[in-house]
MOPAC internal coordinates of N, CA, C and O (Angstrom, degrees):
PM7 1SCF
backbone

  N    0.0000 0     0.00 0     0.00 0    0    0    0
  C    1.4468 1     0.00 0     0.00 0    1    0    0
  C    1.5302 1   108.67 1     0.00 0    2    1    0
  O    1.2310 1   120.58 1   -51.05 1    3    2    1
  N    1.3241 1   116.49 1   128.95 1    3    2    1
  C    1.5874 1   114.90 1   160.29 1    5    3    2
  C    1.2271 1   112.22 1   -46.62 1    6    5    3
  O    1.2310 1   133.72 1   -12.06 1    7    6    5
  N    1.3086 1    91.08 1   167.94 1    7    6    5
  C    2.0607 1   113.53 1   174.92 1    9    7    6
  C    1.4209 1   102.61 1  -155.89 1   10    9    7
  O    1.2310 1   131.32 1   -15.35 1   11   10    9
  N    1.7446 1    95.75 1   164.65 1   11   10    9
  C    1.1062 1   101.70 1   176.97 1   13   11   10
  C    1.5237 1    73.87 1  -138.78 1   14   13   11
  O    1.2310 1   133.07 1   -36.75 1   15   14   13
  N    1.6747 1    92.35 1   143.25 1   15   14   13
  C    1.4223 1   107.43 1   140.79 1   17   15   14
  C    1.3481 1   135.30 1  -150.86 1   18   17   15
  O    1.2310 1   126.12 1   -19.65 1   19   18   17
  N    1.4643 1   105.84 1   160.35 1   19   18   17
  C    1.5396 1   125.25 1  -159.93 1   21   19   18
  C    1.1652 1   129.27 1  -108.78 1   22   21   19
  O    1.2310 1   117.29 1   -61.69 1   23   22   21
  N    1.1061 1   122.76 1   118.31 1   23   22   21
  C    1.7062 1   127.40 1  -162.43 1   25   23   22
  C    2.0872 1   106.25 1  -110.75 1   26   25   23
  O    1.2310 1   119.04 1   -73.85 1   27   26   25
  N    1.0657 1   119.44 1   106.15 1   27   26   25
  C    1.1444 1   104.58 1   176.49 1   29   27   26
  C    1.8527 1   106.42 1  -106.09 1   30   29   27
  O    1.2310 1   111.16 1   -55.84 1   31   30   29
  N    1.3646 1   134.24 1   124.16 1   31   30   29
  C    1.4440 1   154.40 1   169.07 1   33   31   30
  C    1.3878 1   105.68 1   -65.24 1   34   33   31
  O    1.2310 1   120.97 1   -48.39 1   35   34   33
  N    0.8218 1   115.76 1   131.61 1   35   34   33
  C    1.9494 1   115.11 1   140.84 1   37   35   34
  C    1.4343 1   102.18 1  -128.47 1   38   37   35
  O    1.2310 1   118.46 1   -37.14 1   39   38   37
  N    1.7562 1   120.53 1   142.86 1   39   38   37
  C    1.4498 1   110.80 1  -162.80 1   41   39   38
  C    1.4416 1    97.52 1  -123.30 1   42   41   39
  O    1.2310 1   108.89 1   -11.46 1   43   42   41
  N    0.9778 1   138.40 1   168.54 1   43   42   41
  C    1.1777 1   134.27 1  -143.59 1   45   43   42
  C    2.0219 1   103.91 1  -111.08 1   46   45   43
  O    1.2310 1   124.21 1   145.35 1   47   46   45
  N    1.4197 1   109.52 1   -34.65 1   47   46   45
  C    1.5168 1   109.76 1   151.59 1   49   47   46
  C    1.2510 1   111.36 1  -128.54 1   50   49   47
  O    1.2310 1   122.69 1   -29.77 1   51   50   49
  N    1.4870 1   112.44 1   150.23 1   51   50   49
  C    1.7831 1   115.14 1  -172.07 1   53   51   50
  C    1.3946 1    94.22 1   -68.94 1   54   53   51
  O    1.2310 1   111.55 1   164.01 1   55   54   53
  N    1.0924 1   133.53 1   -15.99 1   55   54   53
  C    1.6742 1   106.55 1  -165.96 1   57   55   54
  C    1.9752 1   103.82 1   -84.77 1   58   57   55
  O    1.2310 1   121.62 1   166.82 1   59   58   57
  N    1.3944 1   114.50 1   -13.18 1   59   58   57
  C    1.0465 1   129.49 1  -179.79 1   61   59   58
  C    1.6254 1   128.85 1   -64.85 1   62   61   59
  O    1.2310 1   132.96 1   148.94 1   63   62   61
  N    2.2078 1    92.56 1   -31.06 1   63   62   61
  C    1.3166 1   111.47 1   155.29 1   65   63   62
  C    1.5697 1   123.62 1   -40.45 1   66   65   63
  O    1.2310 1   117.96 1   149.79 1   67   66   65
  N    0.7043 1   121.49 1   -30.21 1   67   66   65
  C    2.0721 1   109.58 1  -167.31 1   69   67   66
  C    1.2614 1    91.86 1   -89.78 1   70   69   67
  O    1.2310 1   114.72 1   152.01 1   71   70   69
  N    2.1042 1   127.61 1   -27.99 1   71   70   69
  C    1.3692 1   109.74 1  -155.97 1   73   71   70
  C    1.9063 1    98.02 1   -83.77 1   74   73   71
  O    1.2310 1   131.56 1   167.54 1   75   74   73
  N    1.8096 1    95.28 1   -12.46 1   75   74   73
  C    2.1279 1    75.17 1  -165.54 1   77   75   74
  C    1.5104 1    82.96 1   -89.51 1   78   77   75
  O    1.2310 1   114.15 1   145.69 1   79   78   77
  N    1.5200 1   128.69 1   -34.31 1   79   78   77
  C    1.7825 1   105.55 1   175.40 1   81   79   78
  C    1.5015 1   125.99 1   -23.58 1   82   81   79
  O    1.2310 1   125.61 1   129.25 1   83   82   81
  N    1.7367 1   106.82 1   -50.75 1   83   82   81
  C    1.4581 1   129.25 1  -154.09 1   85   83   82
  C    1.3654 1   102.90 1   -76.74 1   86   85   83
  O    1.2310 1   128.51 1   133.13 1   87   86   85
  N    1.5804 1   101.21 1   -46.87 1   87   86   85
  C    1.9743 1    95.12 1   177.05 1   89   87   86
  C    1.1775 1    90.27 1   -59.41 1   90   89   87
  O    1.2310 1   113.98 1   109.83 1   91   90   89
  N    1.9594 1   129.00 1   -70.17 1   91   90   89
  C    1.6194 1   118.26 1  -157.44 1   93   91   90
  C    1.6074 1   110.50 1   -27.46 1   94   93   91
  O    1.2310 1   122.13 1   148.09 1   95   94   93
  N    1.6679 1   113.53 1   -31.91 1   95   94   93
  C    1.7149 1   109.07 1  -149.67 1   97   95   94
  C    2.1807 1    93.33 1   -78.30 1   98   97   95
  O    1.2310 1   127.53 1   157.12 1   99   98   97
  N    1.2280 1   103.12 1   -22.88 1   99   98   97
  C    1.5708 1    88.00 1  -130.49 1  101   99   98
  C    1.7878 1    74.72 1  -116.20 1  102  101   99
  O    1.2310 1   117.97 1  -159.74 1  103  102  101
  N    1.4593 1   121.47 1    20.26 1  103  102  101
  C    1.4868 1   127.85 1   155.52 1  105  103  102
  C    1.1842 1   119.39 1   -90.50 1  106  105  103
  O    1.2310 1   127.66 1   145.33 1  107  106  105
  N    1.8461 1   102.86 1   -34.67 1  107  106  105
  C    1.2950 1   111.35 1  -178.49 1  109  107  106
  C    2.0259 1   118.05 1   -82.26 1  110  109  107
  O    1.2310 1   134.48 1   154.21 1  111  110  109
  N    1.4322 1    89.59 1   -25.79 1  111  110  109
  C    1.7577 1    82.07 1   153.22 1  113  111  110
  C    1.3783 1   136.12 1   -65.94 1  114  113  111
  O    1.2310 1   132.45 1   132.09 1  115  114  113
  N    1.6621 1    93.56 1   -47.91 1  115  114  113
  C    1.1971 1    83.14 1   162.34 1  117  115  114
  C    1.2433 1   170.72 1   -89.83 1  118  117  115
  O    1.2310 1   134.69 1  -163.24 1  119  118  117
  N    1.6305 1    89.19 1    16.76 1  119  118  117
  C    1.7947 1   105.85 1   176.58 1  121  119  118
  C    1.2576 1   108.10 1  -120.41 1  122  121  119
  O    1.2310 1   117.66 1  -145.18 1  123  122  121
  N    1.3553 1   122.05 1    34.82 1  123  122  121
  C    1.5953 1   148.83 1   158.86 1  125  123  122
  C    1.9312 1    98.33 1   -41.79 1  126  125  123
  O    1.2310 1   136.61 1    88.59 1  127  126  125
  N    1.4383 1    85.44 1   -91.41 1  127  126  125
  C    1.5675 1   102.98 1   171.58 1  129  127  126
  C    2.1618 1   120.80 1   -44.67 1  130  129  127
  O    1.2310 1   126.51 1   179.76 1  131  130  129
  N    1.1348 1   105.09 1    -0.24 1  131  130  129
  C    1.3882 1   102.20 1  -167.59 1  133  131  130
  C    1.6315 1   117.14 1  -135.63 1  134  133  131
  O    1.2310 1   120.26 1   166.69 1  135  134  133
  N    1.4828 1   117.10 1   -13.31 1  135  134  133
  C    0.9090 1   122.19 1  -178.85 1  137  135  134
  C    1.9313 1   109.68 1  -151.65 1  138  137  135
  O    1.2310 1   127.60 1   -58.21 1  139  138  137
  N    1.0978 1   102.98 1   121.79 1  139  138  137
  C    1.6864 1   111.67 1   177.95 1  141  139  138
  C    1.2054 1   128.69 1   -59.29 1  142  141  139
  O    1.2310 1   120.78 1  -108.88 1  143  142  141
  N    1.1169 1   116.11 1    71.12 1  143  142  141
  C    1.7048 1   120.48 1  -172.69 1  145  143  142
  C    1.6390 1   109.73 1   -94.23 1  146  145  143
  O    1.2310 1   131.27 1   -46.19 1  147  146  145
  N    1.4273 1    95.85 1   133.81 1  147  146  145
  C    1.9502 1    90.87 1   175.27 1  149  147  146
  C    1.2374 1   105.66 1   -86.65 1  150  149  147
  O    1.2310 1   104.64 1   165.83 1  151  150  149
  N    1.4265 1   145.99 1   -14.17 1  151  150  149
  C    1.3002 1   146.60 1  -153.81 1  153  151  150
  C    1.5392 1   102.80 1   169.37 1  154  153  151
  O    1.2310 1   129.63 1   -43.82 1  155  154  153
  N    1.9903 1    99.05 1   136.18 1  155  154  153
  C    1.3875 1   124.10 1  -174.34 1  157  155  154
  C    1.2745 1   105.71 1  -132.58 1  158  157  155
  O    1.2310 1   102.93 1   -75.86 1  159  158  157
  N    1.4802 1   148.92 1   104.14 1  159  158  157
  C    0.8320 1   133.91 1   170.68 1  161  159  158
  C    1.6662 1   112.51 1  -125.06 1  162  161  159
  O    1.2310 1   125.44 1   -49.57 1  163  162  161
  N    1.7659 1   107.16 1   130.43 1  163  162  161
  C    1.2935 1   103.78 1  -169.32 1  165  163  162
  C    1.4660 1   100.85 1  -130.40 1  166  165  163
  O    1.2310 1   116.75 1   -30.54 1  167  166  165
  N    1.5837 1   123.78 1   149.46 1  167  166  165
  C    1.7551 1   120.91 1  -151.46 1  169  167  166
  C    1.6500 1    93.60 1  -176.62 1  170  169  167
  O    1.2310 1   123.69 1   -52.64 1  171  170  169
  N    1.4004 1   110.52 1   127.36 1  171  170  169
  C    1.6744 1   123.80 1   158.92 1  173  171  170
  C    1.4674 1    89.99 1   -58.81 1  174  173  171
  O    1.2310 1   123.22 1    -9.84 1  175  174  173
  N    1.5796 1   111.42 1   170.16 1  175  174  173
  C    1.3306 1   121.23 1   115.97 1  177  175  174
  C    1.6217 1   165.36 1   -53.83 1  178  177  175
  O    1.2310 1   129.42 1   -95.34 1  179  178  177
  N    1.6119 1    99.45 1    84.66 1  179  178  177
  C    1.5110 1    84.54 1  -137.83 1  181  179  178
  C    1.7167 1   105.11 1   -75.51 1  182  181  179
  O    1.2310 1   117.25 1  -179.16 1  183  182  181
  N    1.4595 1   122.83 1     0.84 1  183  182  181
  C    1.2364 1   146.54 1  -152.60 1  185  183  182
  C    1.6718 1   102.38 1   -69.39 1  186  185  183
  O    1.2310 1   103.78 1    -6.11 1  187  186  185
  N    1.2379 1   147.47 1   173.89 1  187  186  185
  C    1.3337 1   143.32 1   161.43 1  189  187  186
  C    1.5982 1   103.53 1   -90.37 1  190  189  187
  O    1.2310 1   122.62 1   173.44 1  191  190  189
  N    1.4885 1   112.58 1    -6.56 1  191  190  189
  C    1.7680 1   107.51 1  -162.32 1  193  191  190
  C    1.1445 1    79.18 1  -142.59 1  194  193  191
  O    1.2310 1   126.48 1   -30.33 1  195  194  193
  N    1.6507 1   105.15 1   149.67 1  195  194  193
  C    1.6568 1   129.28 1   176.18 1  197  195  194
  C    1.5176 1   102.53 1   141.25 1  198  197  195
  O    1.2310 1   125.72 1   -17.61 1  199  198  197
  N    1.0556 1   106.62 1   162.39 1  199  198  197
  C    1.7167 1   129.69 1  -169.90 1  201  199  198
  C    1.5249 1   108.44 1  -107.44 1  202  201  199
  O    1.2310 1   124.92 1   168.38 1  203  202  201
  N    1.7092 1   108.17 1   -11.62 1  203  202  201
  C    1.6738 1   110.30 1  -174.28 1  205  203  202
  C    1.3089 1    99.37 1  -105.54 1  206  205  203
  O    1.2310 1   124.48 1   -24.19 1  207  206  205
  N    1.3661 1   109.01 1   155.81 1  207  206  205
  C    1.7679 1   100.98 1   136.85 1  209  207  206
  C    1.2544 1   133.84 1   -90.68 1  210  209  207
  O    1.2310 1   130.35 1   166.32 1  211  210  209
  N    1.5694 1    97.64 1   -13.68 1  211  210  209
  C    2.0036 1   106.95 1  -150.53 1  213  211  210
  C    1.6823 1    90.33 1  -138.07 1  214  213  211
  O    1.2310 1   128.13 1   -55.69 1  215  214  213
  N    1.0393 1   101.96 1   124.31 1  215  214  213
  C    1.6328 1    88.66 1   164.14 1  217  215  214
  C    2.2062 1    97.50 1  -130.56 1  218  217  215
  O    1.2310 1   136.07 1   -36.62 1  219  218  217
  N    1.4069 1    86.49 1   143.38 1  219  218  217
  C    1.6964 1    91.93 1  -177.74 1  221  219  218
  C    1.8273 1    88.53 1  -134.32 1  222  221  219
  O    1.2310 1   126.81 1   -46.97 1  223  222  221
  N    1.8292 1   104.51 1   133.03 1  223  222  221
  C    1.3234 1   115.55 1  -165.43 1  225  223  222
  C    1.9557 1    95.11 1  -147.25 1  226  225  223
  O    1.2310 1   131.54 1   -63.42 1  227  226  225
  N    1.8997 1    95.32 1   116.58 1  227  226  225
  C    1.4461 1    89.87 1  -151.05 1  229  227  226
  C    1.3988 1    95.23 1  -111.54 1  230  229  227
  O    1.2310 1   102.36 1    -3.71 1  231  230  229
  N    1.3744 1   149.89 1   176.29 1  231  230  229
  C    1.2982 1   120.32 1  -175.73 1  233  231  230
  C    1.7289 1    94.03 1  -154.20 1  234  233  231
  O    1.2310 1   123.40 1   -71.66 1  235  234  233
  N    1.9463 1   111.09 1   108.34 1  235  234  233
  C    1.4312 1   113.43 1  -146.98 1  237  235  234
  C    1.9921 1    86.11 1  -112.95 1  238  237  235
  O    1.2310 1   129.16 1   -34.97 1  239  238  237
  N    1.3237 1    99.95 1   145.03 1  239  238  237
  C    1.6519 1   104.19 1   166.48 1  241  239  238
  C    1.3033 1   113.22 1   -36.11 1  242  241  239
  O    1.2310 1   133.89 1   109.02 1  243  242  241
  N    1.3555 1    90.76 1   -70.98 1  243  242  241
  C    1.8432 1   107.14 1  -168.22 1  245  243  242
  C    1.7159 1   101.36 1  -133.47 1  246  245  243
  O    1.2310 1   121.80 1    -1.60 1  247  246  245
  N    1.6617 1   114.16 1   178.40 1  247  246  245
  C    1.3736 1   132.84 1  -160.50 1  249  247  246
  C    1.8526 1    97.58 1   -84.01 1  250  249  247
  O    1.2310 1   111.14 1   164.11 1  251  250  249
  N    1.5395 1   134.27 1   -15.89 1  251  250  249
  C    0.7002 1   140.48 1  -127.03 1  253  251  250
  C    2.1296 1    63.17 1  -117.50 1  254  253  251
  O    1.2310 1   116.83 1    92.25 1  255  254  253
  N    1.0127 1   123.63 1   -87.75 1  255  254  253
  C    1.3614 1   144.64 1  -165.75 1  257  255  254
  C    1.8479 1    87.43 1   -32.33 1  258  257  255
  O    1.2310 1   117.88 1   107.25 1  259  258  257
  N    1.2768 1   121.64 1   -72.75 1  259  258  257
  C    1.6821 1   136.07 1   179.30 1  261  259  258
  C    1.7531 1   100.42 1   -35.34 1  262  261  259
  O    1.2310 1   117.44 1   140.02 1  263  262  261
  N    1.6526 1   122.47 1   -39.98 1  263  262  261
  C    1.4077 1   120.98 1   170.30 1  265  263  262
  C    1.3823 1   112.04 1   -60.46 1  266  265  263
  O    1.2310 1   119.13 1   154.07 1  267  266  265
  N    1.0644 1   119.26 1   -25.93 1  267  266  265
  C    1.7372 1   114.89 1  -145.63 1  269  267  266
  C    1.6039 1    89.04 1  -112.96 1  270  269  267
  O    1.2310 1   101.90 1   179.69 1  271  270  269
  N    1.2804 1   150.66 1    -0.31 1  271  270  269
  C    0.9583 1   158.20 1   -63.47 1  273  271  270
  C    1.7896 1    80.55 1   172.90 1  274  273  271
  O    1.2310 1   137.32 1    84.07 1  275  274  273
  N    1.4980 1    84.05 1   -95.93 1  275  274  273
  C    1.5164 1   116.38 1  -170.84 1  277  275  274
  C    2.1258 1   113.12 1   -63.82 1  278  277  275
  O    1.2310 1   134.66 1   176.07 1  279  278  277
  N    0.8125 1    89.26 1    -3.93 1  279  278  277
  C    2.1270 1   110.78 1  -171.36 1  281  279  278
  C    1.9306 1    84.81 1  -124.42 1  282  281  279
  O    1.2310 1   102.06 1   173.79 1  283  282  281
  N    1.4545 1   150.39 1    -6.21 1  283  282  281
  C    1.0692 1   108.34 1  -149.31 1  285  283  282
  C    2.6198 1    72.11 1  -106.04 1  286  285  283
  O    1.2310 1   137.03 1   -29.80 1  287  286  285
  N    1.7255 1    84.61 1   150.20 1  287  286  285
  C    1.2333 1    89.66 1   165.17 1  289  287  286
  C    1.7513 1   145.82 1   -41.67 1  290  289  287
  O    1.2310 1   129.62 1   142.68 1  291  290  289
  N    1.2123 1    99.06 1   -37.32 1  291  290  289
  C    1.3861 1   106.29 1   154.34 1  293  291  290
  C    1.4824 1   128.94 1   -51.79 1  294  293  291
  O    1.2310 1   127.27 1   127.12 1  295  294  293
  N    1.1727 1   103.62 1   -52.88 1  295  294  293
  C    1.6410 1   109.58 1  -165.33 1  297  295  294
  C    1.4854 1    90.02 1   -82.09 1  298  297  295
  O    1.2310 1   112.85 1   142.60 1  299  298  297
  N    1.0601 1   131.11 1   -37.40 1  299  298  297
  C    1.6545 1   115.72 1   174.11 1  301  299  298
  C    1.5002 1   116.95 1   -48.03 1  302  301  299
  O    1.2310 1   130.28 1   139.32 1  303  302  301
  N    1.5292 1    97.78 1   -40.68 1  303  302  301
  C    1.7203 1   108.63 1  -170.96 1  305  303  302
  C    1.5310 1   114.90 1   -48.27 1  306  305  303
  O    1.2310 1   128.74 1   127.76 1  307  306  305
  N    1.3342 1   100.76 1   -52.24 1  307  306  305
  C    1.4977 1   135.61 1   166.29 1  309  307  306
  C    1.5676 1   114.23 1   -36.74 1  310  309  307
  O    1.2310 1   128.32 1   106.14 1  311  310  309
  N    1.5068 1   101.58 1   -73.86 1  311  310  309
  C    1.7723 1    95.93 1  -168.83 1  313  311  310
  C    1.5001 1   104.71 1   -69.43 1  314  313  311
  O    1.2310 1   112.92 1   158.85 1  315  314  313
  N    1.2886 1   130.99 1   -21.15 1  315  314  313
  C    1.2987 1   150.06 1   170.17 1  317  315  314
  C    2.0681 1   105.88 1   -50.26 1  318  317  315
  O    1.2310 1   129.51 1   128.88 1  319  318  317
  N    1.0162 1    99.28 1   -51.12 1  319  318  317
  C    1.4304 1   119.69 1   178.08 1  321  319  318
  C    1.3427 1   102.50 1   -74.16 1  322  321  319
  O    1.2310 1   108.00 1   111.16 1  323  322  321
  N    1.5223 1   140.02 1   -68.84 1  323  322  321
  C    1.1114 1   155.56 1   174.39 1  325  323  322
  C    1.7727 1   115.38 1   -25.23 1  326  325  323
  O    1.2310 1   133.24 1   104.31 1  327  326  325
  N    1.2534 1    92.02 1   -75.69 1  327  326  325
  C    1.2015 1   129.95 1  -151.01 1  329  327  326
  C    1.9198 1   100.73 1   -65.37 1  330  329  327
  O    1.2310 1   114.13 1   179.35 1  331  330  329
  N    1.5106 1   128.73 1    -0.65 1  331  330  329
  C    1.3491 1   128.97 1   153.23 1  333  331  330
  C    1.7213 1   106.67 1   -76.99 1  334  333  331
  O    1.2310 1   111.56 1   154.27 1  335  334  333
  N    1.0297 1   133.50 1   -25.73 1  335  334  333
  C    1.2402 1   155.87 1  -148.47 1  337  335  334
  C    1.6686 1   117.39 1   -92.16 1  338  337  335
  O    1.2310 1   130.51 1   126.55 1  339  338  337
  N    1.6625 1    97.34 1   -53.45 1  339  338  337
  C    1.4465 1   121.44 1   166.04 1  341  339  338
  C    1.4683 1   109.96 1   -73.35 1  342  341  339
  O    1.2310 1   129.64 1   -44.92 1  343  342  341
  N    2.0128 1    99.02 1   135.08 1  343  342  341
  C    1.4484 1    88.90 1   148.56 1  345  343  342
  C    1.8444 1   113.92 1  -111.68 1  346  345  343
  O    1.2310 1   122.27 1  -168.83 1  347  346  345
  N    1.0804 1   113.26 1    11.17 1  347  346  345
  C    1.6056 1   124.11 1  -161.58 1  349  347  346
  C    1.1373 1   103.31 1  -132.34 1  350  349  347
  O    1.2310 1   105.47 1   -47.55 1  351  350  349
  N    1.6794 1   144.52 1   132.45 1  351  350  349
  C    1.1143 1   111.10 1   132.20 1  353  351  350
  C    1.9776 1    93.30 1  -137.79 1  354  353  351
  O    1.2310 1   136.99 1   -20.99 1  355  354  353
  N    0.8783 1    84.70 1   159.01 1  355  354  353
  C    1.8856 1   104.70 1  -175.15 1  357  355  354
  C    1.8681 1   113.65 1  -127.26 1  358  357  355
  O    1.2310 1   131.39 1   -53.37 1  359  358  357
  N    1.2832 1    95.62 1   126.63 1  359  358  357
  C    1.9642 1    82.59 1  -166.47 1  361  359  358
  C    1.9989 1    75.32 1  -137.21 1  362  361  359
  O    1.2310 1   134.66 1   -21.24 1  363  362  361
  N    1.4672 1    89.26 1   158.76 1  363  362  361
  C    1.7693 1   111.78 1   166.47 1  365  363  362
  C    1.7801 1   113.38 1  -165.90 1  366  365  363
  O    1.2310 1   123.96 1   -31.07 1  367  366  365
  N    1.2514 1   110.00 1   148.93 1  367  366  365
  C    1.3751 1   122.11 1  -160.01 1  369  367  366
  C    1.3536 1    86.75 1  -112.43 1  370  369  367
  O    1.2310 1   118.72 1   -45.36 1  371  370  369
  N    1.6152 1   120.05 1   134.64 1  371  370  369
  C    1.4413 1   134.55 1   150.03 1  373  371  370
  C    0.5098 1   115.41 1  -130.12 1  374  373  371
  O    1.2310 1   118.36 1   -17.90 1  375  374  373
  N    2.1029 1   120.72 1   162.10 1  375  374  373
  C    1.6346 1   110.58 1  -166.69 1  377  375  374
  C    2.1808 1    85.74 1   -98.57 1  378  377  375
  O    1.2310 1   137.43 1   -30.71 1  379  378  377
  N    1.2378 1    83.84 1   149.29 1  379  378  377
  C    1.3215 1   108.51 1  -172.40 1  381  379  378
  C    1.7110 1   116.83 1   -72.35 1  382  381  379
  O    1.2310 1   117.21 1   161.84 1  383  382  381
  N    1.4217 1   122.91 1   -18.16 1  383  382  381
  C    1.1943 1   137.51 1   134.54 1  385  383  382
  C    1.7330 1   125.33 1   -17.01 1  386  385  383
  O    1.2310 1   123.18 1   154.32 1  387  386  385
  N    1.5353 1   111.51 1   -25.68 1  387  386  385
  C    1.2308 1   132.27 1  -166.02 1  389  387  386
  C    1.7494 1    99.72 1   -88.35 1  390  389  387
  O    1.2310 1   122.57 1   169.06 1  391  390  389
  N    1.4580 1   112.68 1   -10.94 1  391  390  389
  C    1.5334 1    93.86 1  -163.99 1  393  391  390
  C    1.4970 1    86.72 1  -132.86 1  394  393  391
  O    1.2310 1   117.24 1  -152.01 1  395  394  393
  N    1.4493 1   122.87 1    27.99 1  395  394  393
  C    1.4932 1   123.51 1   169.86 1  397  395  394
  C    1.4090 1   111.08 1   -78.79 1  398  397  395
  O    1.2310 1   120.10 1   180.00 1  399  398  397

């Protein structure tokens, strides 16, 4: 079954926003070649209202692909990097069937 999943950020100073965008951007290149993703989508908040800053919404075949994903070295590098930066983050998996 597809999935989607959803990562919502809150960062701890706005000017800090562009730097976790920039890792999000340049993780998602690089696990192009290494991991099968149908859809990457990465976006501030550009809104005046919201509880996030960052939302990242990834869109995996199956639960098996979302493991390998979440275990693959890159993306560790990332939340590793990130994650002094964040004070929030909120994630949820849906099956992607939901937006047919």
């Amino acid at each position: 079954m597809a999935l989607r999943h959803i990562v919502l950020l809150k960062v701890a100073k706005k000017e800090d926003v562009s730097i976790c965008v920039e890792e999000l951007k340049k993780m998602r290149e690089s696990l192009k070649p290494h991991v099968p993703i149908l859809s990457f989508i990465i976006s501030e908040n550009i809104g005046t209202y919201g509880s996030a800053d960052v939302v990242l919404i990834v869109d995996f075949p199956d639960a098996a692909t979302l493991k390998l994903y979440q275990e693959h070295p890159l993306h560790l590098a990332v939340v590793q990097k990130n994650t002094p930066i964040t004070t929030e983050r909120l994630s949820i998996q849906i099956p992607l069937s939901l937006f047919e």
